[in-house]
TORKOL-4160 file (C-alpha; in steps of 0.2 Angstrom, whole numbers, padded with zeros to 4 digits, m for minus):
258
<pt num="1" X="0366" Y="m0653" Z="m0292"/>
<pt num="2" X="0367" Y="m0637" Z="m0288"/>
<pt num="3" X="0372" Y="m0628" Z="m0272"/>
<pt num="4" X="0354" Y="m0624" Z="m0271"/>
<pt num="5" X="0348" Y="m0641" Z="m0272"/>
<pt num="6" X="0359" Y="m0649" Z="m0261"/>
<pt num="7" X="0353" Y="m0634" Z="m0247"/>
<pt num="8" X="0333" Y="m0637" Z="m0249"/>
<pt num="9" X="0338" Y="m0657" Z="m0248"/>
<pt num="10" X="0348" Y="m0654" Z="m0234"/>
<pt num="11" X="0334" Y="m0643" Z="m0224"/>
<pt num="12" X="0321" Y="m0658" Z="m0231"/>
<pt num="13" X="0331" Y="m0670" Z="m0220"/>
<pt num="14" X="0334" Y="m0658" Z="m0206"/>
<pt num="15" X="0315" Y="m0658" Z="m0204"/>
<pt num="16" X="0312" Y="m0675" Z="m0209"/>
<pt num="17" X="0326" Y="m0682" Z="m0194"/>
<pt num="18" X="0316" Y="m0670" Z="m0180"/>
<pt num="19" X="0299" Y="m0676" Z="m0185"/>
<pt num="20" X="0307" Y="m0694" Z="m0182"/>
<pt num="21" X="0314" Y="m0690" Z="m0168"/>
<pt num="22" X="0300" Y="m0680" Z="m0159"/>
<pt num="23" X="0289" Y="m0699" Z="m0164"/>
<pt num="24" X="0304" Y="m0708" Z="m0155"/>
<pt num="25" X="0302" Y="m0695" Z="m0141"/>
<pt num="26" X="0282" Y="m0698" Z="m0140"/>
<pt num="27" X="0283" Y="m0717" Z="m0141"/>
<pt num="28" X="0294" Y="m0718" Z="m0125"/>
<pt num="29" X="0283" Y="m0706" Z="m0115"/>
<pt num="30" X="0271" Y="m0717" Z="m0121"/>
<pt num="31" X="0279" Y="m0734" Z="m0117"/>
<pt num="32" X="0284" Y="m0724" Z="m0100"/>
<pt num="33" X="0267" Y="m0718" Z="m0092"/>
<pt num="34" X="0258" Y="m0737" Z="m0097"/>
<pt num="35" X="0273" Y="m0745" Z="m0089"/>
<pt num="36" X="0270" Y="m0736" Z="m0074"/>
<pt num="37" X="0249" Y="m0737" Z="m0074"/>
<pt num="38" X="0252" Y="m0755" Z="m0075"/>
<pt num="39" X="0262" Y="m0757" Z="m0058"/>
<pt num="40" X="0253" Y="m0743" Z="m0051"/>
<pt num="41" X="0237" Y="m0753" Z="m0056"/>
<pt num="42" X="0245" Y="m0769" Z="m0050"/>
<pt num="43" X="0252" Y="m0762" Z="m0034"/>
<pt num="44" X="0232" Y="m0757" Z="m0032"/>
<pt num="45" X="0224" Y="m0770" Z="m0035"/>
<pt num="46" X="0232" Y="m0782" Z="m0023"/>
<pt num="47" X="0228" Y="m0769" Z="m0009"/>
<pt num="48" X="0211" Y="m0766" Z="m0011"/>
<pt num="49" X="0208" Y="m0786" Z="m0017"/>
<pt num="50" X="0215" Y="m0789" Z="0002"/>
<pt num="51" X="0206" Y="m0777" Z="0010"/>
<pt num="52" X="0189" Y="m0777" Z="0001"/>
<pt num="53" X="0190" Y="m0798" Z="0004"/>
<pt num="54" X="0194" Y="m0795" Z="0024"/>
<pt num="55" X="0180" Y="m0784" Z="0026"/>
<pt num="56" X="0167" Y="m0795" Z="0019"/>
<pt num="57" X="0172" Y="m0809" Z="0030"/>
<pt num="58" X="0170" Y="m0798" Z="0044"/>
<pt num="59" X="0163" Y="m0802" Z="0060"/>
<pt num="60" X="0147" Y="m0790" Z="0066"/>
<pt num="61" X="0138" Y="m0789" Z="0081"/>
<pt num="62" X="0127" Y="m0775" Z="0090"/>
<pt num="63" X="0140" Y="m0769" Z="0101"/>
<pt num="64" X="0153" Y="m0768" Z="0084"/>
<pt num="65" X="0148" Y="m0766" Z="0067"/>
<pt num="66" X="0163" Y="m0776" Z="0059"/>
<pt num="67" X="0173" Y="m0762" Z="0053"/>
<pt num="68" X="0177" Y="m0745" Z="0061"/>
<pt num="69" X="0189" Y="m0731" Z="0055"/>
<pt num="70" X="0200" Y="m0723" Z="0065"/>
<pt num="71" X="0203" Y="m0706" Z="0061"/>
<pt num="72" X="0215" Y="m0691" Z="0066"/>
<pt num="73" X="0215" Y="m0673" Z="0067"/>
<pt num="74" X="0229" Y="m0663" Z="0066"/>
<pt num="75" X="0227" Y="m0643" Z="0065"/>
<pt num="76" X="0211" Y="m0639" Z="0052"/>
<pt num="77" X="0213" Y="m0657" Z="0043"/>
<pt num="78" X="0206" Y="m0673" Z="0047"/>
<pt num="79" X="0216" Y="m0690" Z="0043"/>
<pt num="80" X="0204" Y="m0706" Z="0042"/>
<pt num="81" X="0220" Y="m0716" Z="0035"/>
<pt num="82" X="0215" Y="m0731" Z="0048"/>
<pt num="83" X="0204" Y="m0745" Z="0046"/>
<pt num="84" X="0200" Y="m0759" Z="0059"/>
<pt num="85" X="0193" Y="m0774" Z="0054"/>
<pt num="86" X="0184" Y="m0787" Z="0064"/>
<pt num="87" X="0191" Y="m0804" Z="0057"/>
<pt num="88" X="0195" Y="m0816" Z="0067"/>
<pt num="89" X="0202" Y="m0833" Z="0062"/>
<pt num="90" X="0192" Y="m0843" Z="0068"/>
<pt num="91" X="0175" Y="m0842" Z="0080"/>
<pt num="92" X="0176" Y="m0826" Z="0089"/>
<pt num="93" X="0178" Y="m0826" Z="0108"/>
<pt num="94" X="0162" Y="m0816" Z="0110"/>
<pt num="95" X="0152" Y="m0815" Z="0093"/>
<pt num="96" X="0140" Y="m0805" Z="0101"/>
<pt num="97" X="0150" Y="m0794" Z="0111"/>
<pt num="98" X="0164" Y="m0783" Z="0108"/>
<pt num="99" X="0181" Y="m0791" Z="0097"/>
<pt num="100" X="0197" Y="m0795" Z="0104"/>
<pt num="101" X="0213" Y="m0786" Z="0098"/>
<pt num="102" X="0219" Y="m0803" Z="0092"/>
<pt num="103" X="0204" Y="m0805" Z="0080"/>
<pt num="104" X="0207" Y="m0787" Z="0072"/>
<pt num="105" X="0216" Y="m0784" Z="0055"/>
<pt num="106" X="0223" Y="m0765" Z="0053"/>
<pt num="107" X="0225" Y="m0757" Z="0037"/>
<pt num="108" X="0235" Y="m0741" Z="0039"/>
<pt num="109" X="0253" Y="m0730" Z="0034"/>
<pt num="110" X="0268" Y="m0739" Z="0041"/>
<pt num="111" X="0272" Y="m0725" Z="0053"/>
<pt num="112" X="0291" Y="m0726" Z="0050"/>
<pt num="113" X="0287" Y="m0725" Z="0034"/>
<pt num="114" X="0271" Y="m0717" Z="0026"/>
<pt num="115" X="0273" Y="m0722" Z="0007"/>
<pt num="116" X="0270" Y="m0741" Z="0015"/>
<pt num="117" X="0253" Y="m0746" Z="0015"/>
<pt num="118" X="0253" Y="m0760" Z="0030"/>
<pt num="119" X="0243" Y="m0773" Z="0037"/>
<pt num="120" X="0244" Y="m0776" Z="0058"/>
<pt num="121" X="0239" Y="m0791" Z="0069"/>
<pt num="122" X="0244" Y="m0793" Z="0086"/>
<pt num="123" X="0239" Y="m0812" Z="0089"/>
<pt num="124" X="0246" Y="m0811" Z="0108"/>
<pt num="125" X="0233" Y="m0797" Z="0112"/>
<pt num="126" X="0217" Y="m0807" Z="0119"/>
<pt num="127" X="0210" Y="m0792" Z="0129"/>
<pt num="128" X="0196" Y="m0785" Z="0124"/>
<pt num="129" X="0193" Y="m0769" Z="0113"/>
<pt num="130" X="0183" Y="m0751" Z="0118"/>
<pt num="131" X="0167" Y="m0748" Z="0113"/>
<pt num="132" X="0164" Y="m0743" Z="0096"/>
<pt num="133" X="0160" Y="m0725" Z="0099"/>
<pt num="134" X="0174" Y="m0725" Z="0113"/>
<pt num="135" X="0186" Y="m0714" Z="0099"/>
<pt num="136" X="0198" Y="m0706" Z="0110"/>
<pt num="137" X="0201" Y="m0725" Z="0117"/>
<pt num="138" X="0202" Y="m0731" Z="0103"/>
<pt num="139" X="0213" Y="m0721" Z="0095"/>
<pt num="140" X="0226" Y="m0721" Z="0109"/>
<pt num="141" X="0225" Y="m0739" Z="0106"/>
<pt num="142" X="0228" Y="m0740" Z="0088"/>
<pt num="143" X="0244" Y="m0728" Z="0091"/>
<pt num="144" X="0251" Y="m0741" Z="0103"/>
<pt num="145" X="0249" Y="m0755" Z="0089"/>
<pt num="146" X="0256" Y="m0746" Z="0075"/>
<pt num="147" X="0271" Y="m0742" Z="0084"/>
<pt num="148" X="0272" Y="m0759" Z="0093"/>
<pt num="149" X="0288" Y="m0767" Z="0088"/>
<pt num="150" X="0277" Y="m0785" Z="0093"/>
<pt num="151" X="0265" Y="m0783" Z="0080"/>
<pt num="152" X="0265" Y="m0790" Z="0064"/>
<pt num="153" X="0263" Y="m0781" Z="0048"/>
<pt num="154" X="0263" Y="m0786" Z="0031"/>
<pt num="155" X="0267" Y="m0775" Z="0018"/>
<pt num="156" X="0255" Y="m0771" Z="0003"/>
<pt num="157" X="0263" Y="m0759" Z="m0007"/>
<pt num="158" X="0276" Y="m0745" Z="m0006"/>
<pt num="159" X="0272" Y="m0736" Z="m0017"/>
<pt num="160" X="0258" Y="m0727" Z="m0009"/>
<pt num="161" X="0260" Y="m0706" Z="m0011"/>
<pt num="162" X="0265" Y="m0695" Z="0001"/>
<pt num="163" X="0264" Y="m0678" Z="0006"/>
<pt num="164" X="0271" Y="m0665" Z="0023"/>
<pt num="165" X="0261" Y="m0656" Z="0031"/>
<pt num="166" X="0271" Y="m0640" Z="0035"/>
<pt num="167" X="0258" Y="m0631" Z="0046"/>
<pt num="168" X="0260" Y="m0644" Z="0061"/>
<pt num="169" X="0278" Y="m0644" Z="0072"/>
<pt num="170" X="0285" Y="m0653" Z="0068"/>
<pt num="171" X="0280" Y="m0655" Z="0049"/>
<pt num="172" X="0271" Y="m0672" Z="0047"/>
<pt num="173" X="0273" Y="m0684" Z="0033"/>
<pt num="174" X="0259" Y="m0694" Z="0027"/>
<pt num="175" X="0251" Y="m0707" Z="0014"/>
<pt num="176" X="0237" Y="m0704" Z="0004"/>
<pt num="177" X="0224" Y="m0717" Z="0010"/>
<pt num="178" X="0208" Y="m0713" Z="0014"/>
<pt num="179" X="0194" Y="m0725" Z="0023"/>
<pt num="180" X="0176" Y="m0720" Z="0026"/>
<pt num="181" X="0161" Y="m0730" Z="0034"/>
<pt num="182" X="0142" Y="m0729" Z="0034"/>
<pt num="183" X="0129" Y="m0738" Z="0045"/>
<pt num="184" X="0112" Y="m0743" Z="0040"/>
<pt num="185" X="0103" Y="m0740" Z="0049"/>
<pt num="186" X="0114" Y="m0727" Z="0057"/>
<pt num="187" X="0119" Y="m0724" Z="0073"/>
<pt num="188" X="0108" Y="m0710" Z="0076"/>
<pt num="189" X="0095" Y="m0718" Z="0068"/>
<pt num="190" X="0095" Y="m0731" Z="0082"/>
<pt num="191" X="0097" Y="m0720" Z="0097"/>
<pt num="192" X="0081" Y="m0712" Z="0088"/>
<pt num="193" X="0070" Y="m0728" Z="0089"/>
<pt num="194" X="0079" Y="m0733" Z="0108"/>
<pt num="195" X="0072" Y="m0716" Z="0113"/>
<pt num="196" X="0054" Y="m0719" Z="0106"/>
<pt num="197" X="0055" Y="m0703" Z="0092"/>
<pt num="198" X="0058" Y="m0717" Z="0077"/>
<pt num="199" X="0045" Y="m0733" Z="0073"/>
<pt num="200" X="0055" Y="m0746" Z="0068"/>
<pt num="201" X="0049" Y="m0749" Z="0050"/>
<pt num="202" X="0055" Y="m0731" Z="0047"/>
<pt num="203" X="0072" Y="m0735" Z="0049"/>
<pt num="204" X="0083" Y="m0737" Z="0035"/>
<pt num="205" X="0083" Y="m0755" Z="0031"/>
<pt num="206" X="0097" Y="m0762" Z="0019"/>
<pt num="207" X="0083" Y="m0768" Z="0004"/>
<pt num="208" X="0069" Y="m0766" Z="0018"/>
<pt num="209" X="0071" Y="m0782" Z="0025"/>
<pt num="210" X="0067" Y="m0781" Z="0042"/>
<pt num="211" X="0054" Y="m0791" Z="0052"/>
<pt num="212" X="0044" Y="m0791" Z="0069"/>
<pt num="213" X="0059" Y="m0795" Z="0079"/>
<pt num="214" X="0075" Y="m0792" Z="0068"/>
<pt num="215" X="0082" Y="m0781" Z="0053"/>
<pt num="216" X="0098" Y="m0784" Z="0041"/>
<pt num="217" X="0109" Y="m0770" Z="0045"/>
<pt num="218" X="0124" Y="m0765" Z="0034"/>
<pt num="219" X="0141" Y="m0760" Z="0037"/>
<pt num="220" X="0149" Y="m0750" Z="0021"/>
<pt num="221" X="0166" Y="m0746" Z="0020"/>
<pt num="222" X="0174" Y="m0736" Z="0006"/>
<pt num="223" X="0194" Y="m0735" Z="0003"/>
<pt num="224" X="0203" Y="m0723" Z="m0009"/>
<pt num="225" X="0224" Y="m0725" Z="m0011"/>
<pt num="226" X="0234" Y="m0714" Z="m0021"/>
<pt num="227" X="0247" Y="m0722" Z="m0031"/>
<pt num="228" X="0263" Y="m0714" Z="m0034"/>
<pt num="229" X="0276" Y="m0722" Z="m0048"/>
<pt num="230" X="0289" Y="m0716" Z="m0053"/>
<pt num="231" X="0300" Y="m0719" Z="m0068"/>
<pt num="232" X="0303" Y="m0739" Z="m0073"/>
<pt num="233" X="0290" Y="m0742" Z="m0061"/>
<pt num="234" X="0300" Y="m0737" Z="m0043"/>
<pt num="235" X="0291" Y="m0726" Z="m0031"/>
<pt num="236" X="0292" Y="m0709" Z="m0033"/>
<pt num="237" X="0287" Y="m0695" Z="m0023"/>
<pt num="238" X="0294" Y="m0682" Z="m0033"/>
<pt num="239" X="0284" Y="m0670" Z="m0043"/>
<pt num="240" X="0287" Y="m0678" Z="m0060"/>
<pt num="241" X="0278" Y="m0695" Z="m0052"/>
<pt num="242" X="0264" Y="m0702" Z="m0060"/>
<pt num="243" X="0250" Y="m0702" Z="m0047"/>
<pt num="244" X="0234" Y="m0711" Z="m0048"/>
<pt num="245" X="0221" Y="m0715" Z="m0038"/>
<pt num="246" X="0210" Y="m0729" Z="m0034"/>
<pt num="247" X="0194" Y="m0735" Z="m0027"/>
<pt num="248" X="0185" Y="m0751" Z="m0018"/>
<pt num="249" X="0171" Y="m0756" Z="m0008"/>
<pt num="250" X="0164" Y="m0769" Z="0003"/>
<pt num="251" X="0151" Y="m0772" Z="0018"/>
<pt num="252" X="0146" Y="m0782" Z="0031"/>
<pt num="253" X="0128" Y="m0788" Z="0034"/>
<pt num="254" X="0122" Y="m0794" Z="0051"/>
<pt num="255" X="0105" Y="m0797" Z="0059"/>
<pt num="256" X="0100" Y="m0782" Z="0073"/>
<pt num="257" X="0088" Y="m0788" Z="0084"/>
<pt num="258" X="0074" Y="m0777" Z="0092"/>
């Protein structure tokens, strides 16, 4: 062979070496990212499967639609990261009045910790809540519970993104989780037909079931979590994270008499 030869073999397996190599490098990104959709996906599903499953076993009444979210304004941005649930564990004290705050399950950021999405019960709290449109009440309440050191939380994943807000002092950090509710018929809708400028049948009727004396009203409640994993599936805030969001649904119906 000539000294020639032996240098075009030798570039050949130069090239051949780094084509293997780049493949090697691919098929661990690969392996990489589905290992950290699969616990993000995991870490998701067990959430939302919770929180979708308390909602539709909410209790409803007039007074309280089942579920109500709770949310903040800091600044120029508005935070609806908290959602109450009307679930008690057995019959409620006043199925058609307003819950106790022992019959309501909270899905919120672990305030010592935003990346934890938590659930909160506080079973030795039998007095009763605000109105639902009472927001200003409401919320001073929901601060006291999630910084309670008596309530019970359980934890439904860690893993949940997070992000400082640098424009308020001092900087906040908080999870990406999102809640959003609809009534129908709404709220304004009702005042409407209270005040006499709406006739019943033209209110918005889940299905249009309504009757002479009563209509099925629904309470809707849309969640969206972001995920953030990191490598070997550990949670990662960092910018190299993996982040991925999620989705789910559920409602309550309940009868609304005229």
């Amino acid at each position: 062979m000539t000294l020639l030869e032996l240098l075009v073999a030798m570039s050949v397996l130069v090239l051949i070496a780094g084509v293997l190599g780049g493949l090697a490098i691919g098929v661990q990104q690969g392996y990489q990212y589905a290992e950290q959709y699969g616990v993000a996906t995991q870490h998701a599903r067990v959430a939302l499967e919770r929180i979708t499953r308390t909602v539709s076993q909410a209790t409803a009444s007039q007074q309280f639609p089942g579920v109500l979210v709770i949310a903040e304004t800091q600044g120029q941005w508005r935070f609806p990261e908290t959602l109450v649930v009307w679930r008690p564990t057995g019959t409620a004290a006043d199925p058609d009045g307003l819950p106790r705050f022992n019959e309501l399950v909270i899905y919120c950021p672990d305030v010592q910790a935003p990346n934890r999405l938590v659930e909160i019960t506080v079973p030795g709290d039998a007095r009763a809540t605000p109105p639902a449109d009472e927001s200003a009440a409401w919320r001073a309440e929901i601060a006291a519970i999630r910084n309670s050191s008596t309530a019970q939380k359980v934890l439904l994943t860690e893993l949940l993104r997070t992000r400082t807000l640098t424009d308020t002092s001092p900087p906040q950090v908080r999870g990406a989780v999102r809640f959003e509710s609809r009534l129908r018929p709404s709220e304004s809708e009702w005042a409407s037909y209270k005040a006499g400028s709406l006739q019943w049948k033209d209110l918005s009727w889940v299905q249009y079931i309504y009757g002479n004396r009563a209509g099925l009203r629904q309470a809707w409640m849309r969640v969206e979590i972001q995920i953030a994993v990191g490598e070997n599936g550990a949670g990662n805030q960092s910018g190299t994270a993996v982040v991925i969001p999620f989705f789910g649904s559920a409602a309550v119906y309940y009868r609304l008499p005229r």
